[in-house]
Backbone as numpy.savetxt, mean C-alpha at the origin, in Angstrom:
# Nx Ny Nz CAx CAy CAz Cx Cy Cz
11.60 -11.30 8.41 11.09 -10.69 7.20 11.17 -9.16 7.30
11.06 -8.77 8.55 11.13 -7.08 8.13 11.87 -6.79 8.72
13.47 -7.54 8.75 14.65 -6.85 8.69 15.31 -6.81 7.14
14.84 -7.81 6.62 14.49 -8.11 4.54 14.14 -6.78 4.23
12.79 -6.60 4.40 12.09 -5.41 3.80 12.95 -4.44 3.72
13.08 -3.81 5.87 14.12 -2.59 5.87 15.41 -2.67 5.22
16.31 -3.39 4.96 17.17 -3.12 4.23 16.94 -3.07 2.95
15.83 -3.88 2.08 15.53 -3.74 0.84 15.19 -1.96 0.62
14.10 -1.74 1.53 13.69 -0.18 1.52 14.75 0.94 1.55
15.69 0.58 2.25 17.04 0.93 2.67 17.99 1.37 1.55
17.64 0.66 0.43 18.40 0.56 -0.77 18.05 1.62 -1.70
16.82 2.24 -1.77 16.04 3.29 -2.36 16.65 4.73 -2.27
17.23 4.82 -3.05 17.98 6.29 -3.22 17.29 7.70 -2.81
16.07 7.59 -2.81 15.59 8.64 -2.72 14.65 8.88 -1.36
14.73 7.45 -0.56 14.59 8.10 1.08 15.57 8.33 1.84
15.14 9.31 2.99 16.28 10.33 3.42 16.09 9.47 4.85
14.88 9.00 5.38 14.99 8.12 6.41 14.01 7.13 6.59
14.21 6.24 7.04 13.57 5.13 7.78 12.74 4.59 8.85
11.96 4.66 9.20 11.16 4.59 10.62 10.09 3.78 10.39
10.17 2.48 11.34 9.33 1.39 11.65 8.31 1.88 12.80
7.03 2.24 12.00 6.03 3.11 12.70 4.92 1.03 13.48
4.79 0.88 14.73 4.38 -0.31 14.91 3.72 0.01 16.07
2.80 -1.02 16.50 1.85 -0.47 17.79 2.08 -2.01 18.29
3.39 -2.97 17.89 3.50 -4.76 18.83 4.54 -4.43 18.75
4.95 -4.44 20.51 6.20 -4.51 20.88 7.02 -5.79 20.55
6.46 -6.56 20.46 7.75 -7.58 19.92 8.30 -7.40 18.65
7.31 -6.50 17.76 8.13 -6.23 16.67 9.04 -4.95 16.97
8.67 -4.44 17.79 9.66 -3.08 17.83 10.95 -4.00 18.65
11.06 -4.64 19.71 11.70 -5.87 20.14 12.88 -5.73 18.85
12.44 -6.37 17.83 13.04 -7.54 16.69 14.10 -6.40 16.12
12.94 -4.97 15.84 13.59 -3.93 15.01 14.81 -2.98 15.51
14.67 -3.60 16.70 15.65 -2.41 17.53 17.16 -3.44 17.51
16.61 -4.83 17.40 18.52 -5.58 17.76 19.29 -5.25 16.36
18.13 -4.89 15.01 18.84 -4.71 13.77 19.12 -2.79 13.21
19.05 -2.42 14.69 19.54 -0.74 14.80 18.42 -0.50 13.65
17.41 -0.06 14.19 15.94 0.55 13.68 15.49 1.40 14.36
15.24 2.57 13.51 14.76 3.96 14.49 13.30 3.08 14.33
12.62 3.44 15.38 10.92 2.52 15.92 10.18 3.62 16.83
9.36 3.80 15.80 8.10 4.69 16.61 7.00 3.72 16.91
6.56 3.43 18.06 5.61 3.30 18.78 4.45 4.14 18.71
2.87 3.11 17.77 1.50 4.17 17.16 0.63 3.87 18.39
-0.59 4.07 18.07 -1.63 3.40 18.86 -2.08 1.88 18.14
-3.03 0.75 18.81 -3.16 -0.25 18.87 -4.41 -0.08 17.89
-4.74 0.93 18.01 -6.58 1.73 17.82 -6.77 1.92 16.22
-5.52 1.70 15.31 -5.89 2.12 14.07 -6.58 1.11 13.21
-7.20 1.72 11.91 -7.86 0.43 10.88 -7.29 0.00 9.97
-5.55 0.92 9.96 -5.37 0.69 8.81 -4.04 1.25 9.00
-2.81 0.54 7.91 -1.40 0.86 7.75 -1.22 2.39 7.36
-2.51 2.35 6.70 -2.40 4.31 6.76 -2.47 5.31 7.88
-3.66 4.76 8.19 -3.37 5.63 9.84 -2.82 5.41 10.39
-1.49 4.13 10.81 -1.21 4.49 11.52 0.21 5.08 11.01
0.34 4.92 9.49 1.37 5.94 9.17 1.09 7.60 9.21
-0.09 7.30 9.14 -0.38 9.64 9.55 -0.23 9.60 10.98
-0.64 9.10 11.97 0.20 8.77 12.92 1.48 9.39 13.45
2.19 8.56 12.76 3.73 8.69 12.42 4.06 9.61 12.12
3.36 10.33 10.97 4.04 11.27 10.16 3.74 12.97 11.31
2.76 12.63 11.56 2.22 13.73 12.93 3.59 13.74 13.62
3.72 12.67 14.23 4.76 12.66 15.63 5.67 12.85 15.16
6.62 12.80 13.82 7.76 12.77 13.42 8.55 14.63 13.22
6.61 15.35 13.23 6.85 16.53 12.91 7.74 17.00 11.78
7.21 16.22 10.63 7.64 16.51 9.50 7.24 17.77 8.77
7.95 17.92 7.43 7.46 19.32 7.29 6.19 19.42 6.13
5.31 19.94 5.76 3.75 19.63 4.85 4.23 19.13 3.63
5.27 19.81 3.24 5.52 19.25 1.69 6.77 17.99 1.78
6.68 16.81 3.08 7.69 15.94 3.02 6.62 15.06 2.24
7.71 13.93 1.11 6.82 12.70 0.87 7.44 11.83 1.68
6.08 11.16 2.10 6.36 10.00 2.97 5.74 8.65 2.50
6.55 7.26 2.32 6.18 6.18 2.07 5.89 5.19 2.41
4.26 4.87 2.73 4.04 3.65 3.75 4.34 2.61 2.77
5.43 1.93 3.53 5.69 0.45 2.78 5.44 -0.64 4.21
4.92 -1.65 3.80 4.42 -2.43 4.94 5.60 -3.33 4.83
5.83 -4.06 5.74 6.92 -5.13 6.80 6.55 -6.55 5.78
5.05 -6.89 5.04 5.62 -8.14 4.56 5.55 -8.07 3.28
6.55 -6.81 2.88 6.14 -7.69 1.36 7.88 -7.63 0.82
8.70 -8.54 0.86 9.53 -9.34 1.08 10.33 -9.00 -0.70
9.26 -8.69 -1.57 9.72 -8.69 -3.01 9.82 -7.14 -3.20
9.78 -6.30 -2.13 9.89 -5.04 -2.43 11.45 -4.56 -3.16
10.91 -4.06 -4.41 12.20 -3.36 -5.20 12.71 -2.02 -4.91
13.54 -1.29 -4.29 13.78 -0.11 -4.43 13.78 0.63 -5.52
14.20 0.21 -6.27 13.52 1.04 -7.59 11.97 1.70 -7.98
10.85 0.60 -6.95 10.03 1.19 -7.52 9.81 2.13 -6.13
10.25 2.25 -5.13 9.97 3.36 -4.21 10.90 4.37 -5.09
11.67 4.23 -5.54 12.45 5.78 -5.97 11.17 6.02 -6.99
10.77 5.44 -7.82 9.87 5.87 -8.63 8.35 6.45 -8.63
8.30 6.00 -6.80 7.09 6.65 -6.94 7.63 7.85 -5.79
8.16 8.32 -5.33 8.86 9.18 -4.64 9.01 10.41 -5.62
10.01 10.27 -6.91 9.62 10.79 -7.71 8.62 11.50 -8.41
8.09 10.86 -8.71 6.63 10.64 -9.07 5.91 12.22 -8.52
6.31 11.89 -6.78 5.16 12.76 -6.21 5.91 14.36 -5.98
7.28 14.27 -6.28 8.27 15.49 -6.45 7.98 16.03 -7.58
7.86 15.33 -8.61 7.21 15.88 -9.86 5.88 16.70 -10.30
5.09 16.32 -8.94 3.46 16.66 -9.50 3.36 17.03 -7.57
3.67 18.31 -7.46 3.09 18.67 -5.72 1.92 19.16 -6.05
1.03 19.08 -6.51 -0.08 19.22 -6.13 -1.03 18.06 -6.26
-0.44 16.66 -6.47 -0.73 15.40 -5.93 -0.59 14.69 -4.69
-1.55 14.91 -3.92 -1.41 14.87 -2.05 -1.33 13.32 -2.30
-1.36 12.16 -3.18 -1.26 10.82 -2.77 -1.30 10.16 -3.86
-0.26 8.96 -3.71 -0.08 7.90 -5.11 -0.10 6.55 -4.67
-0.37 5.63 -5.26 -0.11 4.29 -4.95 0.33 3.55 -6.25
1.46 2.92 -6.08 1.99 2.15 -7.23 0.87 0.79 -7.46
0.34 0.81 -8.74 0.14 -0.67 -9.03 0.51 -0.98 -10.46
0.20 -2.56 -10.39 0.91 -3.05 -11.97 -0.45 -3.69 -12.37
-0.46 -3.89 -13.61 -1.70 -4.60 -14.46 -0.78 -6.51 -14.51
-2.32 -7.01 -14.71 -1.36 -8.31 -15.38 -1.66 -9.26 -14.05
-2.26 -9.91 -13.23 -2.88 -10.46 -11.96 -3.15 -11.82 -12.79
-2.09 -12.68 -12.24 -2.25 -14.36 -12.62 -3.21 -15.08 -12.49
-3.96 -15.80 -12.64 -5.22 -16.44 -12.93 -5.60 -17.13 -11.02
-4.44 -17.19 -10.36 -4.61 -17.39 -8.83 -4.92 -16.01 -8.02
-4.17 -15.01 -8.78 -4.08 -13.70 -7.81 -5.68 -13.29 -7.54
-6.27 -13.43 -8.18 -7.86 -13.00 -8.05 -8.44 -13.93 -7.14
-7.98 -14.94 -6.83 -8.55 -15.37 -5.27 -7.91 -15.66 -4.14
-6.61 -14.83 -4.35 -5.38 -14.59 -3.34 -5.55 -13.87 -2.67
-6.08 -13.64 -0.94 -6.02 -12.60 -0.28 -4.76 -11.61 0.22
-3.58 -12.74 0.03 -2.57 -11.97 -0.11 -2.05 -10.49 -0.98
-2.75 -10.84 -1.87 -2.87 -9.96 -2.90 -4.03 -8.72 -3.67
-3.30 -7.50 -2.86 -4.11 -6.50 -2.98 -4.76 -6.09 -4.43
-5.91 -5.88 -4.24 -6.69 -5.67 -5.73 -7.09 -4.04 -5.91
-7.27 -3.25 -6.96 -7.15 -2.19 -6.75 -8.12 -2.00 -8.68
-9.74 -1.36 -8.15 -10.23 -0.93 -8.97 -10.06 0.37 -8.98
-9.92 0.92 -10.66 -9.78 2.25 -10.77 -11.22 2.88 -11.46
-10.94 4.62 -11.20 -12.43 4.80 -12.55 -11.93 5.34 -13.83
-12.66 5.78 -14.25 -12.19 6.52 -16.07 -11.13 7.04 -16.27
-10.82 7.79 -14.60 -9.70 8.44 -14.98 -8.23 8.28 -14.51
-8.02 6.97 -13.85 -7.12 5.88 -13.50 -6.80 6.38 -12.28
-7.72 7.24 -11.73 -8.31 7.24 -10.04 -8.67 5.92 -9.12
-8.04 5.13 -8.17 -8.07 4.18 -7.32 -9.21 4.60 -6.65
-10.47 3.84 -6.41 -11.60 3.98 -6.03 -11.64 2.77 -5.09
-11.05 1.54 -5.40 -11.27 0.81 -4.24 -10.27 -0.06 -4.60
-9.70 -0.94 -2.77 -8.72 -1.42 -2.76 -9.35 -2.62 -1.92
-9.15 -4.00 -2.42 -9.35 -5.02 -1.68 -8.50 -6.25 -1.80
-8.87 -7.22 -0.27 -8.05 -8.38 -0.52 -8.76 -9.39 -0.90
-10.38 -8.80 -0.82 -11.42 -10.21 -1.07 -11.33 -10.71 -2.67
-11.80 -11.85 -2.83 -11.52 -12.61 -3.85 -12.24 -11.87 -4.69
-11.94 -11.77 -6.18 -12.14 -11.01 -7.65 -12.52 -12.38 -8.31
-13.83 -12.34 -9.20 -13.98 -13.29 -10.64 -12.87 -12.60 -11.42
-12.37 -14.03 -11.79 -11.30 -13.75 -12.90 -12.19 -13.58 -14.62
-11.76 -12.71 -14.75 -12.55 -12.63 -16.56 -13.33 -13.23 -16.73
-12.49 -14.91 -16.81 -12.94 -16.17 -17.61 -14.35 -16.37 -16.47
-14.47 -16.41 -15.10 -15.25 -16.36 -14.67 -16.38 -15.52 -14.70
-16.40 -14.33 -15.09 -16.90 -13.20 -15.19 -18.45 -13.07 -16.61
-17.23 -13.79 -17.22 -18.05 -14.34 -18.73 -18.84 -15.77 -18.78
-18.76 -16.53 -17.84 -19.53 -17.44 -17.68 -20.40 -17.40 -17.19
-20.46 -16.58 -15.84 -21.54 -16.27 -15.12 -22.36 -15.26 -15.35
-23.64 -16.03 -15.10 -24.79 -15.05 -15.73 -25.25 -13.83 -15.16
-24.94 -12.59 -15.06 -25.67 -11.40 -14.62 -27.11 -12.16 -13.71
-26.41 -11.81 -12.22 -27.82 -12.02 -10.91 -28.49 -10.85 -10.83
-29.92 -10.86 -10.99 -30.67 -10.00 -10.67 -31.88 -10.10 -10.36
-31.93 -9.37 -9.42 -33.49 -9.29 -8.66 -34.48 -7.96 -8.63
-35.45 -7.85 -7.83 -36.33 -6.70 -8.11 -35.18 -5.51 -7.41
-34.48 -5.74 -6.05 -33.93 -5.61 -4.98 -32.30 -5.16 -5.45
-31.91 -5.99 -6.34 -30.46 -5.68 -7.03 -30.60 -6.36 -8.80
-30.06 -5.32 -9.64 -29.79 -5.72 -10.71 -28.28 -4.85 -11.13
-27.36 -4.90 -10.63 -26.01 -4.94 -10.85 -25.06 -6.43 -10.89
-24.76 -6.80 -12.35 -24.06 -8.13 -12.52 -22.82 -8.08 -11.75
-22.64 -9.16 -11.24 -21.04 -9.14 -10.58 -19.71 -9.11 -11.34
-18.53 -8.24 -11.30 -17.52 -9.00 -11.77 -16.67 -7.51 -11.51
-15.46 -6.99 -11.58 -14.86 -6.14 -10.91 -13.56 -6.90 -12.04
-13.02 -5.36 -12.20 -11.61 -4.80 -12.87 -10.73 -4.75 -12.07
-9.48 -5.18 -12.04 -8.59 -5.66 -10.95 -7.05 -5.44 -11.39
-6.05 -4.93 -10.80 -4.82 -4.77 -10.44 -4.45 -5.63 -8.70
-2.96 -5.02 -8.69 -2.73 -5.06 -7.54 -1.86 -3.89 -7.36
-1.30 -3.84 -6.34 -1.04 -2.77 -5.47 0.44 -2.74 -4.62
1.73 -2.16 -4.89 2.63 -2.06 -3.99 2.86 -0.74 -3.14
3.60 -0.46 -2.97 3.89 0.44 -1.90 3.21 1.94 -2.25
2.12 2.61 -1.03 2.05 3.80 -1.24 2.10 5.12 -0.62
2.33 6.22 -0.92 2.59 7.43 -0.60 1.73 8.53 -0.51
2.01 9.22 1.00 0.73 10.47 0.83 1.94 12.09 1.39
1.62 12.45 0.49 2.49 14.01 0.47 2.41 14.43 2.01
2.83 14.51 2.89 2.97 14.97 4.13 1.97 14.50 5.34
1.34 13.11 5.08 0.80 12.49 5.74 1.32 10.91 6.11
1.66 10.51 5.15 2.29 8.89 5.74 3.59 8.32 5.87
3.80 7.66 6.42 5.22 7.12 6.67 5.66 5.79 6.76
6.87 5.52 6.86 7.06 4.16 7.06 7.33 4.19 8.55
């Protein structure tokens, strides 16, 4: 699968290079027989972001490079939409970070952990990103607002998902 990805990513007109940032040697193993530049992170990170700033540290890039963490499984990755958000962040430098998402989450995707969920606020600012399960609408409207002395906030959360994202001179692939 993420010899799929890298060549899918590969296809994106508007990256200048490639680097499989990984902290499991068997994947660096896999990436190297399909001629993959492979940086080796720490084991220690929480997250595909850090350990793409990581990356982007060691690569000694320059402040105003964009760099695009695209992760190894997501198999339906379009190059088109990395040129577009690449773009995106060439267009607007004084936007240190973007993340592509789409509206429209199938009546399964809301209890798909596969599938990243991504609430925004007023001002279509990403405030939180999760894989835990979302009430779908229809659920949302059935269920009755829980409240106690202790909590009176009803449950139910606004939901997208989430593909590949980018931080102006901090992340990488």
């Amino acid at each position: 699968m993420i010899q799929h990805v890298y060549e899918r990513a590969g296809k994106a007109a508007t990256l200048k290079r490639l680097v499989l940032a990984t902290d499991d040697s068997r994947i660096r193993e896999a990436a190297l027989r399909f001629g993959v530049e492979v940086l080796m992170t720490s084991a220690d990170h929480g997250s595909g972001t850090d350990r793409v700033a990581e990356a982007a540290r060691r690569l000694s890039l320059p402040p105003d490079a964009v760099v695009v963490n695209i992760q190894g499984d997501e198999p339906l990755l379009q190059p088109e939409v990395i040129d577009q958000l690449v773009q995106a962040l060439v267009a607007a430098p004084d936007v240190p970070m973007a993340t592509l998402a789409h509206q429209g989450l199938g009546r399964t995707d809301f209890r798909d952990p596969g599938v990243v969920k991504v609430v925004f606020d007023t001002r279509k600012q990403a405030i939180y990103f999760s894989r835990a399960r979302f009430l779908t609408p229809g659920e949302r409207r059935k269920r009755r607002p829980t409240t106690s002395k202790s909590d009176s906030t009803p449950s139910g959360t606004p939901s997208s998902n989430t593909s590949p994202h980018s931080r102006r001179g901090r992340s990488s692939r």
